[in-house]
VOPAGU-2260 file (C-alpha; in pm, 1 decimal, decimal comma):
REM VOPAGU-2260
SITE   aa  ch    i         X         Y         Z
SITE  UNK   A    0  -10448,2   -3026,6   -4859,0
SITE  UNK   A    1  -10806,2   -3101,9   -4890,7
SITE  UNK   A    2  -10727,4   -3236,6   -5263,2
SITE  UNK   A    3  -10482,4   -3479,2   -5081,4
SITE  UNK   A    4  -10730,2   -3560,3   -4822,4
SITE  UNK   A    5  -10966,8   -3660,2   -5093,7
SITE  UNK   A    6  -10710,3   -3890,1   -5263,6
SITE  UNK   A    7  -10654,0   -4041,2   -4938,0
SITE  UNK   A    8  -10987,1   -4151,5   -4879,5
SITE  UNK   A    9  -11022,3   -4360,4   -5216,8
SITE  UNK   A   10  -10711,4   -4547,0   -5089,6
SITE  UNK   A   11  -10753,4   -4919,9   -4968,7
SITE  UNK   A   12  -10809,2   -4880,4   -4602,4
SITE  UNK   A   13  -10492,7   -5031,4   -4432,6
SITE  UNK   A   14  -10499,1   -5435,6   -4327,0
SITE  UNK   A   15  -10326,1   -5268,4   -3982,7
SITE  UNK   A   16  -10294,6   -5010,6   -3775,4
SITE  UNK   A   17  -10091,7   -4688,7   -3877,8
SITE  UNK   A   18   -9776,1   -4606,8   -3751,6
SITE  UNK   A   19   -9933,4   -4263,7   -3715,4
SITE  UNK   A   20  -10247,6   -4144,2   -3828,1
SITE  UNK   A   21  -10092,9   -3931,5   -4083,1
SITE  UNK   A   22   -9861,1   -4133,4   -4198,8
SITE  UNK   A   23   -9942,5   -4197,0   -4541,6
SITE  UNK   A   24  -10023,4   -3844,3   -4577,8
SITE  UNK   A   25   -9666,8   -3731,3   -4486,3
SITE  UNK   A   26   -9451,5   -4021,0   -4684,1
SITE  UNK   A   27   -9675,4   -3837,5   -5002,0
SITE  UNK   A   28   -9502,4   -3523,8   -4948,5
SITE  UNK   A   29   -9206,5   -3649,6   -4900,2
SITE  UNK   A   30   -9177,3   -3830,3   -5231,7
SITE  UNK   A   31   -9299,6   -3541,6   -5399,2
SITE  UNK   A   32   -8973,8   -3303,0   -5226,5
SITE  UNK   A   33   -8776,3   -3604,5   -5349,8
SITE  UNK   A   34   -8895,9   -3603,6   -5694,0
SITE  UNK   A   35   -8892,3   -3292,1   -5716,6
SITE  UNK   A   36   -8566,1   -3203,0   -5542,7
SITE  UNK   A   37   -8407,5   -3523,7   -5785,5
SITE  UNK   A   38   -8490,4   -3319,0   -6077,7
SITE  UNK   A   39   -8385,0   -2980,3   -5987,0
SITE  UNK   A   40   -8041,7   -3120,3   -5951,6
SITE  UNK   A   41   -8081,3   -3260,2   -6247,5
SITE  UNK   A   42   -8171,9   -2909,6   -6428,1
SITE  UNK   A   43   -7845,4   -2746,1   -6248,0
SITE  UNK   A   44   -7629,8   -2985,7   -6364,8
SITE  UNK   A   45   -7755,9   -2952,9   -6709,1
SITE  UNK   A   46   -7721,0   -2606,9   -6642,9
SITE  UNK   A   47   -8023,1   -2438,2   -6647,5
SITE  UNK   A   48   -8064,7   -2359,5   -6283,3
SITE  UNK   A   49   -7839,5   -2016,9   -6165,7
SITE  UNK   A   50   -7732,1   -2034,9   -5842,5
SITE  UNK   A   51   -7717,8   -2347,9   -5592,5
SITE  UNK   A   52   -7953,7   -2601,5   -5568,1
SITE  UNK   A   53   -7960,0   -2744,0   -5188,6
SITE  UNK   A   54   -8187,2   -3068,4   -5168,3
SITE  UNK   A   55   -8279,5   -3228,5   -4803,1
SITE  UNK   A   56   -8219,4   -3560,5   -4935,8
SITE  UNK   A   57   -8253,5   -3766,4   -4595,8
SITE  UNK   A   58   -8421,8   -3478,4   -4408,8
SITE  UNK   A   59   -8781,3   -3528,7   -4536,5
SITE  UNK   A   60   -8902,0   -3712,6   -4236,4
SITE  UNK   A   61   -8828,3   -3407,7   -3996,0
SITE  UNK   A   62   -8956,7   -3174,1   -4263,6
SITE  UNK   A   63   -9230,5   -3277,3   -4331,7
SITE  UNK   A   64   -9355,4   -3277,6   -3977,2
SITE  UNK   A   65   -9241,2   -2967,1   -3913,4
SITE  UNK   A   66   -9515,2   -2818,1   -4207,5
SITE  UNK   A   67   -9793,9   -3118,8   -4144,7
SITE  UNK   A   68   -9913,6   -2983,6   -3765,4
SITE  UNK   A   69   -9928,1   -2594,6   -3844,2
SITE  UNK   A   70  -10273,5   -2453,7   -3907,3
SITE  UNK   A   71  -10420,5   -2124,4   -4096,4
SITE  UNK   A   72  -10274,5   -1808,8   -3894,7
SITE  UNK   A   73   -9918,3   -1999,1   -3741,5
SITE  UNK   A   74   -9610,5   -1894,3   -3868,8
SITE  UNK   A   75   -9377,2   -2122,3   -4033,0
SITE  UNK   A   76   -8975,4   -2033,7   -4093,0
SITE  UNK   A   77   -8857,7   -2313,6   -4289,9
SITE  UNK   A   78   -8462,6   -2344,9   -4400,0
SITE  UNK   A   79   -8270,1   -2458,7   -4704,1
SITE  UNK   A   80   -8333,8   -2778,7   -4672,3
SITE  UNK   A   81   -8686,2   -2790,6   -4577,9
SITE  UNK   A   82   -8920,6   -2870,1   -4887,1
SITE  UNK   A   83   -9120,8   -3123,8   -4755,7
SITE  UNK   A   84   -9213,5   -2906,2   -4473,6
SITE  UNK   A   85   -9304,7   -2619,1   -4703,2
SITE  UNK   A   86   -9481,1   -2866,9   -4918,8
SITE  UNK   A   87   -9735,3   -2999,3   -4646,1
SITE  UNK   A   88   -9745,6   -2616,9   -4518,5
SITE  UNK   A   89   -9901,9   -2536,0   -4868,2
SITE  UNK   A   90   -9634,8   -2360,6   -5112,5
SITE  UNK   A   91   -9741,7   -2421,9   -5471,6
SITE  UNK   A   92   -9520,4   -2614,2   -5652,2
SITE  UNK   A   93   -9496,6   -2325,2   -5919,6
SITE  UNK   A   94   -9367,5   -2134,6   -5657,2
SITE  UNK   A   95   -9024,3   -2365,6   -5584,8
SITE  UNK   A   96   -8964,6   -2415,0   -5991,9
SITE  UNK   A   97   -9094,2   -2039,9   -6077,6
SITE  UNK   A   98   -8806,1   -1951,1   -5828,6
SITE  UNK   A   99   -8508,0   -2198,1   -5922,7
SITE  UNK   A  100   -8574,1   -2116,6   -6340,5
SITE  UNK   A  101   -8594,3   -1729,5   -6256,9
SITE  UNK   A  102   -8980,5   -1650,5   -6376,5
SITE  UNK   A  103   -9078,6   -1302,7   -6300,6
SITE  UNK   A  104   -9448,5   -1497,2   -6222,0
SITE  UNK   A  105   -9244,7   -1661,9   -5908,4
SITE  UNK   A  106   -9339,5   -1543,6   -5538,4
SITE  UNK   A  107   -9007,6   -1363,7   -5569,2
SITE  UNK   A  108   -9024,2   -1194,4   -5923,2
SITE  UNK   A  109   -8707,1   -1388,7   -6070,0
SITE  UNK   A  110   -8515,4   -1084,4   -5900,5
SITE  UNK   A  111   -8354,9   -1303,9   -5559,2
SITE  UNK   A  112   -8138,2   -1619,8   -5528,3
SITE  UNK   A  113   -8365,7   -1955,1   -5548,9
SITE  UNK   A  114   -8328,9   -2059,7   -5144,2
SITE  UNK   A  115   -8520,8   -1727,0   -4994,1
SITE  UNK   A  116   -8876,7   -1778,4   -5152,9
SITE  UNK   A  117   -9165,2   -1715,3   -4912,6
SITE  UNK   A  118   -9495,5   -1593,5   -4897,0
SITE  UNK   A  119   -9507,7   -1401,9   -4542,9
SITE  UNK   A  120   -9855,2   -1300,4   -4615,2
SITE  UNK   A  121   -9943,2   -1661,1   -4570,6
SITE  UNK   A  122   -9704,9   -1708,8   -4282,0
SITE  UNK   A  123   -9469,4   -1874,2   -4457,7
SITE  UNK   A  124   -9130,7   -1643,6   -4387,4
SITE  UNK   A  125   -8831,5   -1606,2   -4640,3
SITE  UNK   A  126   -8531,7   -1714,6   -4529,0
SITE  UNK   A  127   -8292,1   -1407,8   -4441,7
SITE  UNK   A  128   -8072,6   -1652,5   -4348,8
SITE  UNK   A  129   -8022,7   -2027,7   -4216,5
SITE  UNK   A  130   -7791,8   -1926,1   -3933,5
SITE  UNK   A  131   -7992,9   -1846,3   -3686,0
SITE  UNK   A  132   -8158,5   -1547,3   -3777,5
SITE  UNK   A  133   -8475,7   -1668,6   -3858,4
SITE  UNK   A  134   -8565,6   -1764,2   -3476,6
SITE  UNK   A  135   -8592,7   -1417,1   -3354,0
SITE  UNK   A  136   -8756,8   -1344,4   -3691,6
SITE  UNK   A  137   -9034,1   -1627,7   -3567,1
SITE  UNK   A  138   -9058,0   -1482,8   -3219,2
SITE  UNK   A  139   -9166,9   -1151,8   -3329,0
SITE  UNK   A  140   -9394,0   -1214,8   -3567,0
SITE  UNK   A  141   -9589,0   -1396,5   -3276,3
SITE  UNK   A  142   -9515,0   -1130,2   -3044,5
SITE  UNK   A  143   -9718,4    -940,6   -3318,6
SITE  UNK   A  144  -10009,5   -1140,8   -3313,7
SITE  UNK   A  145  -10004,7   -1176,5   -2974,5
SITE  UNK   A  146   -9982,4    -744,8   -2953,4
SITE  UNK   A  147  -10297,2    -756,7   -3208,1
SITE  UNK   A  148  -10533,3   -1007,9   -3007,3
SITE  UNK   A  149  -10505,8   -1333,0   -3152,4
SITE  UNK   A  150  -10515,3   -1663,6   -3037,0
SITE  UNK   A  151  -10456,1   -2042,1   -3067,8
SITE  UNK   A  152  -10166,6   -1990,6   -3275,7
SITE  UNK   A  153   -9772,3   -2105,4   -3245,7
SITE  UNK   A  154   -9437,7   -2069,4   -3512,1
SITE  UNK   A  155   -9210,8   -2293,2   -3580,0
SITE  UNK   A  156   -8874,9   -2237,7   -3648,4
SITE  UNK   A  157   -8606,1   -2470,2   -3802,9
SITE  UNK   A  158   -8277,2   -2490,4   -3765,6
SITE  UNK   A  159   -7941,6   -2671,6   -3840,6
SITE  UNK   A  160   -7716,4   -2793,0   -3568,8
SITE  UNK   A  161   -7456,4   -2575,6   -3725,4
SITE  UNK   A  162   -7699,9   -2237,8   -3704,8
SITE  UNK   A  163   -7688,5   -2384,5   -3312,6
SITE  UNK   A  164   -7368,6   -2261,7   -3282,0
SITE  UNK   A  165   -7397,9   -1905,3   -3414,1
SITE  UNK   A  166   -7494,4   -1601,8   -3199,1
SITE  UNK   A  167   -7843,2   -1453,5   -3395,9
SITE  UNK   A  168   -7955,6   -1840,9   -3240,3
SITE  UNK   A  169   -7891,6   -1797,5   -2849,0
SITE  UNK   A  170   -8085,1   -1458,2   -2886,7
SITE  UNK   A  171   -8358,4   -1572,1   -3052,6
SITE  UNK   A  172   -8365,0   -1832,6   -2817,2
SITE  UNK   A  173   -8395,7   -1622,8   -2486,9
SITE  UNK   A  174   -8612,1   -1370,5   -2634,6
SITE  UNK   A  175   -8825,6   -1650,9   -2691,5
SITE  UNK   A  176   -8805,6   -1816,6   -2364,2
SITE  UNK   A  177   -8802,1   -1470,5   -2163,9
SITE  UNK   A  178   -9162,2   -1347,7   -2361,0
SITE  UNK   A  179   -9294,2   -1734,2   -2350,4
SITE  UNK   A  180   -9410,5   -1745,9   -2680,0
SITE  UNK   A  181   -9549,5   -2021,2   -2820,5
SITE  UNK   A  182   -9266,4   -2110,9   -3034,4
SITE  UNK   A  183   -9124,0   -2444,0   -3169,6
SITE  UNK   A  184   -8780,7   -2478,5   -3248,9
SITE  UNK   A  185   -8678,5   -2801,2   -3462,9
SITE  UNK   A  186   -8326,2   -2826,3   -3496,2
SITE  UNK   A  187   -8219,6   -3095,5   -3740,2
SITE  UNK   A  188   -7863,0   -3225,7   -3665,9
SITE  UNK   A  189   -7710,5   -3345,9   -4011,1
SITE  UNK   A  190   -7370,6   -3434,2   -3849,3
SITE  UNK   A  191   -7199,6   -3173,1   -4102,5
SITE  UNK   A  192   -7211,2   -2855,4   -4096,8
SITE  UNK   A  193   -7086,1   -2803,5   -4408,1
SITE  UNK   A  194   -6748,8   -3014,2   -4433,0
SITE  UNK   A  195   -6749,9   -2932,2   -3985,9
SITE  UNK   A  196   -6843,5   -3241,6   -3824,1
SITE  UNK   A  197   -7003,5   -3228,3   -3467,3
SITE  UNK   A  198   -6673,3   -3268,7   -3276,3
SITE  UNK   A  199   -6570,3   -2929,1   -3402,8
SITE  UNK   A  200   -6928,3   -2754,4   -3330,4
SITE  UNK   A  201   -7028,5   -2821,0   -3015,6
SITE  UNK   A  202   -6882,4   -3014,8   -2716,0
SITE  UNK   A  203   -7185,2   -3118,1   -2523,8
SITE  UNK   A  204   -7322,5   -3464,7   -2502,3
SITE  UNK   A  205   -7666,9   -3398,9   -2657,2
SITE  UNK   A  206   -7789,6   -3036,5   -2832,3
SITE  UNK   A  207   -8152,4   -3093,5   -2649,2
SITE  UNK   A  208   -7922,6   -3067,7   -2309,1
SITE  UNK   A  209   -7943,1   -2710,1   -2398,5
SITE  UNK   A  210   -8309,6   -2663,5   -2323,2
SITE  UNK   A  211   -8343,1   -2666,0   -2019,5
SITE  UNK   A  212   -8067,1   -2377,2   -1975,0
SITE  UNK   A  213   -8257,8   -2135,7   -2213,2
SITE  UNK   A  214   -8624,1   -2242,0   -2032,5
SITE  UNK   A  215   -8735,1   -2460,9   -2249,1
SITE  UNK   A  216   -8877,3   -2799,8   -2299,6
SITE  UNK   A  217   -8634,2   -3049,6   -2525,5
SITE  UNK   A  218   -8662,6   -3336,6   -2696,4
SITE  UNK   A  219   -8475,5   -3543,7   -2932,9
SITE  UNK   A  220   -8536,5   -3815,1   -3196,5
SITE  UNK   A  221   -8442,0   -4069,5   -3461,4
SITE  UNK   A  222   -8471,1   -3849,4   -3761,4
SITE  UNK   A  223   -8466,7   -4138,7   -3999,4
SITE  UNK   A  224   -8832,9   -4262,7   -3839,9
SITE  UNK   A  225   -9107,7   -4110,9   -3998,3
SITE  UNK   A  226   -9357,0   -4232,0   -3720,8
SITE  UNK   A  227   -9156,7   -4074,0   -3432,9
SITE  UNK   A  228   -9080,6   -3772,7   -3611,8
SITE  UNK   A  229   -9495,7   -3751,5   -3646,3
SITE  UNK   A  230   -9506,6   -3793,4   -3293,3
SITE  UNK   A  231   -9268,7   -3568,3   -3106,0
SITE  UNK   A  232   -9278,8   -3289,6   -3367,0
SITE  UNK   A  233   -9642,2   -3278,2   -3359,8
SITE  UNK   A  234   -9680,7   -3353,8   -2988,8
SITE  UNK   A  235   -9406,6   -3027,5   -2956,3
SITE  UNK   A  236   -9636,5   -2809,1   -3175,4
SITE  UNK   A  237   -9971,1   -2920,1   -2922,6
SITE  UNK   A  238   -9828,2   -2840,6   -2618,7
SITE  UNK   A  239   -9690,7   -2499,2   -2769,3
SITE  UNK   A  240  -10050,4   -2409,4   -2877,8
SITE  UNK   A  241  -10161,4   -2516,2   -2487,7
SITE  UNK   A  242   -9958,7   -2300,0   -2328,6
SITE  UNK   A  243   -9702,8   -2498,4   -2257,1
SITE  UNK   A  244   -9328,4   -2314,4   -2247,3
SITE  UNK   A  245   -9130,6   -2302,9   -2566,4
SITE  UNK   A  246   -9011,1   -2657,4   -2731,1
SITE  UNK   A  247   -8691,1   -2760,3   -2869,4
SITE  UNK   A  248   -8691,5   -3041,2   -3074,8
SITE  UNK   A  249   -8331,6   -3198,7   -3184,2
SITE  UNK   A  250   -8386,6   -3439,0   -3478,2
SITE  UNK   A  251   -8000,9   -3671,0   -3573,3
SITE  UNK   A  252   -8001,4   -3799,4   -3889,9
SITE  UNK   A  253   -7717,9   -3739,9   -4198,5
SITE  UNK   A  254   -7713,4   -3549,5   -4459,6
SITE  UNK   A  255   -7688,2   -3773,0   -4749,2
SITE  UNK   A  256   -7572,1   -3500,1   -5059,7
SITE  UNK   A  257   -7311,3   -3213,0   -5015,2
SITE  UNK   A  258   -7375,3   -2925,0   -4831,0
SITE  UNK   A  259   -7496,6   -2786,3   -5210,2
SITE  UNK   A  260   -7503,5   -2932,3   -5534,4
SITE  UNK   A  261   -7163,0   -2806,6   -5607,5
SITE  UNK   A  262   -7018,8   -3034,8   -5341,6
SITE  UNK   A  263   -6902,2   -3384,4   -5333,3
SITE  UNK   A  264   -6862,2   -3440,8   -4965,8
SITE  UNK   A  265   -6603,5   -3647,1   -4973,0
SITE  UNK   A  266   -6529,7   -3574,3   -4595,7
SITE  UNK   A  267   -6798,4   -3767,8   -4446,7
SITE  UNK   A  268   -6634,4   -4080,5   -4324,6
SITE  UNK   A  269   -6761,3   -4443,0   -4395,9
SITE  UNK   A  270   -6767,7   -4508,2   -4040,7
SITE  UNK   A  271   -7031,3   -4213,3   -4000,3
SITE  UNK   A  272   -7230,3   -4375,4   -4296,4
SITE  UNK   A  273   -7263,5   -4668,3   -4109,3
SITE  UNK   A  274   -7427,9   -4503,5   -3825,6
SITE  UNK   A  275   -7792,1   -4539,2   -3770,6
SITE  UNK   A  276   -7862,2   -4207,8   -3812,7
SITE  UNK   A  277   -7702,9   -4237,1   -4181,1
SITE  UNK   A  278   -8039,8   -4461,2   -4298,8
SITE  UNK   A  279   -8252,8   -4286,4   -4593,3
SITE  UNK   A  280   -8579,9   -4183,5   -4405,0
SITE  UNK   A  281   -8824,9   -4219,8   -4727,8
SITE  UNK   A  282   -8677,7   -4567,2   -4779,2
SITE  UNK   A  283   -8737,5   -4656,7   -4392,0
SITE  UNK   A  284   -9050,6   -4493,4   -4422,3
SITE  UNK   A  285   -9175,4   -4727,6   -4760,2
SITE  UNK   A  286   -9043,7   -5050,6   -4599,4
SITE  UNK   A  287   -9293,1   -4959,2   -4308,4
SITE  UNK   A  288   -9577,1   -4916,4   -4552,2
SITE  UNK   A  289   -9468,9   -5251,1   -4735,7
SITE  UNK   A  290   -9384,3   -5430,1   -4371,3
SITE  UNK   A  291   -9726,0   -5309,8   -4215,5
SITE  UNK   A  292   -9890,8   -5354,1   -4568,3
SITE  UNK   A  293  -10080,1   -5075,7   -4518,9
SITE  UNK   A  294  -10048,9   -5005,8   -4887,7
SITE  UNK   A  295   -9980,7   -5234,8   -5209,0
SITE  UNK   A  296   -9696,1   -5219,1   -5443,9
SITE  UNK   A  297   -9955,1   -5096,5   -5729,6
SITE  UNK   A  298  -10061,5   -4796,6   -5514,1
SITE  UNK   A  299   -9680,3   -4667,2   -5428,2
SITE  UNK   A  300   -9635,8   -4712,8   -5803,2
SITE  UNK   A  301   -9936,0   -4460,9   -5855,5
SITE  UNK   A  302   -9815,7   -4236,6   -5612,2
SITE  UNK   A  303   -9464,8   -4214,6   -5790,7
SITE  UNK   A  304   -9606,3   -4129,5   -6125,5
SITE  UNK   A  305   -9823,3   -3884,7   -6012,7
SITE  UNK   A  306   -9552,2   -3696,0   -5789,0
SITE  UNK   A  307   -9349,9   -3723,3   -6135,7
SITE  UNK   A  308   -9634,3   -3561,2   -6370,3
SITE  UNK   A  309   -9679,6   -3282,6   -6107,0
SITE  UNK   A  310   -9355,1   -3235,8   -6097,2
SITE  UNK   A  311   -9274,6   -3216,8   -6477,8
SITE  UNK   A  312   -9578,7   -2981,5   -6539,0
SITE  UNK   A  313   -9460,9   -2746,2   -6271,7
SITE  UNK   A  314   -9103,1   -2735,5   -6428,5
SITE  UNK   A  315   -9286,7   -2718,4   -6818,6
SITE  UNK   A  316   -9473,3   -2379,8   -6682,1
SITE  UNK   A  317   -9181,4   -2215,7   -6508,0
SITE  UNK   A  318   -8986,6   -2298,5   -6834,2
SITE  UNK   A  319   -9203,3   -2117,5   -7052,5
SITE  UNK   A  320   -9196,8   -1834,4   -6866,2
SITE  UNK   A  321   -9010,9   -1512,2   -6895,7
SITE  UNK   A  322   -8775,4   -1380,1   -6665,8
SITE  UNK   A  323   -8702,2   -1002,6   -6565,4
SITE  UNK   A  324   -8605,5    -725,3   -6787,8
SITE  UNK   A  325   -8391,2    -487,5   -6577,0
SITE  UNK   A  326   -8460,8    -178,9   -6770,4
SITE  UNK   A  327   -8804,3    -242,9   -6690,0
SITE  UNK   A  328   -8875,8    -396,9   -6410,4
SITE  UNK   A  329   -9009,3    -217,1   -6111,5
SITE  UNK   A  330   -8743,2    -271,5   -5861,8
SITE  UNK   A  331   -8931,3    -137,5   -5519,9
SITE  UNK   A  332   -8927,5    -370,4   -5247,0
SITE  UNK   A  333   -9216,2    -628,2   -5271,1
SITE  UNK   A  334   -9305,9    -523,6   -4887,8
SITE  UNK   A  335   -9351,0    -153,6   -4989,6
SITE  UNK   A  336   -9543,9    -198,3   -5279,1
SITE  UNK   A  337   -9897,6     -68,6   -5107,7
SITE  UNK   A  338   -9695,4     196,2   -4970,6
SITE  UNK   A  339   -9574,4     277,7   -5338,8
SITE  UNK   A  340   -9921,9     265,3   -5452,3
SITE  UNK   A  341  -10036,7     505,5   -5161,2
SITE  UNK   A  342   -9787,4     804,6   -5231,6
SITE  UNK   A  343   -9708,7     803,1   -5603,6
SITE  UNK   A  344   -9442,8     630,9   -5774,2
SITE  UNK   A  345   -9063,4     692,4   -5708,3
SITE  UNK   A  346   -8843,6     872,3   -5929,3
């Protein structure tokens, strides 16, 4: 972050106002999830990714402010589909392509599928799963800082509109609300879940009409506009830090790949990709910058490049790397290793 801030500052200052103040800031990390998410699809079609590959291609704006407003000590529980968010939380590049190439030297040792990376020691929680679980996951780990004396911290959670619907979800949800922890929820409806569109998820007018029956505070948004996805997302995370109840933030956009890499989805309709929320957020986003010329054509073009180079020299590393041998790898859980250490190794 504080490299970013620096390249920031040698930046033209802006002939207008910002749309937000950290505008620029967040359309960086977006680009670099979209390069980087362009060429991991790229490596699993060519083969040399095992597994799925499941990009947020349209998603970036919501993402990324749900990573951009967290601070040192707040938990962070991002989803499948969340790289910009983990990006502007701080995971190291070598940690996505260590992960999707299977290097040993990757947060996860090479030895789990490519989606459930994390660094929990850094607050940054691997995905057990992206239907729901992960919200009552969040709310404990603040209940435990809250048990050990801390302060001035919040989570944030993120979820699909299809988690919404599953059970782990409405627990997580009144444990939250019932202990008042200071817990946003960002729930990104992609109109699919899966090939399931809304109709056949949920039958109320608006998800955020939910709120209010769990205790919390709701709001919803265009998730195709960077600028009010800086705003409500980062205005939810303040008022969870003051105090303020738990927040529910419902983002509508669409998701513009398959579900994974391996699918087409050929059932989203052309009506639905005519819909407003069907617009490419990082293109909205870089006709703002162009419209409010707040940078020049030359500087975007620098910004590509260099979100391609770091990019490729993440993917060169990860490459060269080797991945586990089974007959001698130590297979004890990563979270028991200091217990390991403690009591002797295990037969």
């Amino acid at each position: 972050m504080l490299q970013t801030a620096q390249r920031q500052s040698k930046t033209k200052k802006p002939k207008t106002a910002l749309p937000h103040e950290r505008f620029l800031e967040a359309f960086r990390w977006m680009l670099l999830t979209r390069t980087l998410e362009e060429k991991l699809v790229s490596l699993y079609r060519g083969g040399l990714i095992t597994g799925g590959v499941y990009i947020g291609k349209g998603q970036e704006a919501v993402s990324v402010a749900c990573g951009l407003f967290l601070k040192k000590g707040d938990i962070f529980a991002p989803l499948i589909r969340d790289q910009a968010g983990r990006s502007a939380f701080g995971e190291r590049l070598l940690d996505v392509t260590r992960t999707y190439l299977g290097s040993r030297l990757g947060p996860m040792r090479g030895r789990d599928g490519n989606i459930h990376r994390g660094r929990p020691q850094e607050n940054q929680l691997a995905m057990v799963s992206h239907l729901g679980a992960m919200i009552s996951v969040t709310v404990g780990a603040l209940m435990s800082k809250r048990f050990k004396g801390e302060k001035g911290f919040v989570g944030l959670a993120c979820i699909g509109e299809g988690g919404m619907q599953a059970g782990a979800f409405h627990e997580g949800m009144n444990i939250a609300a019932v202990e008042q922890v200071p817990l946003v929820i960002v729930a990104t409806n992609n109109h699919y879940a899966y090939s399931t569109p809304n109709d056949r998820e949920f039958a109320c007018d608006d998800l955020v009409d939910r709120a209010i029956g769990y205790g919390f505070e709701g709001y919803s948004l265009d998730g195709t506009d960077l600028g009010a996805c800086l705003e409500v997302i980062g205005g939810a995370v303040k008022r969870a830090r003051a105090g303020r109840p738990p927040q529910l933030v419902v983002a509508s956009v669409l998701r513009l790949s398959g579900h994974g890499e391996h699918d087409d989805a050929s059932y989203v309709t052309e009506e639905i990709k005519r819909e407003p929320f069907a617009r490419d957020c990082l293109k909205v986003a870089e006709q703002a910058i162009v419209d409010l010329k707040l940078v020049d054509a030359e500087t975007l073009a620098e910004w590509r490049k260099e979100a391609a180079a770091k990019v490729d020299e993440a993917i060169a590393t990860a490459q060269k790397e080797a991945p586990p041998e089974g007959d001698k790898e130590d297979w004890c859980a990563l979270s028991t290793r200091d217990l390991v250490d403690d009591v002797g190794t295990i037969e």
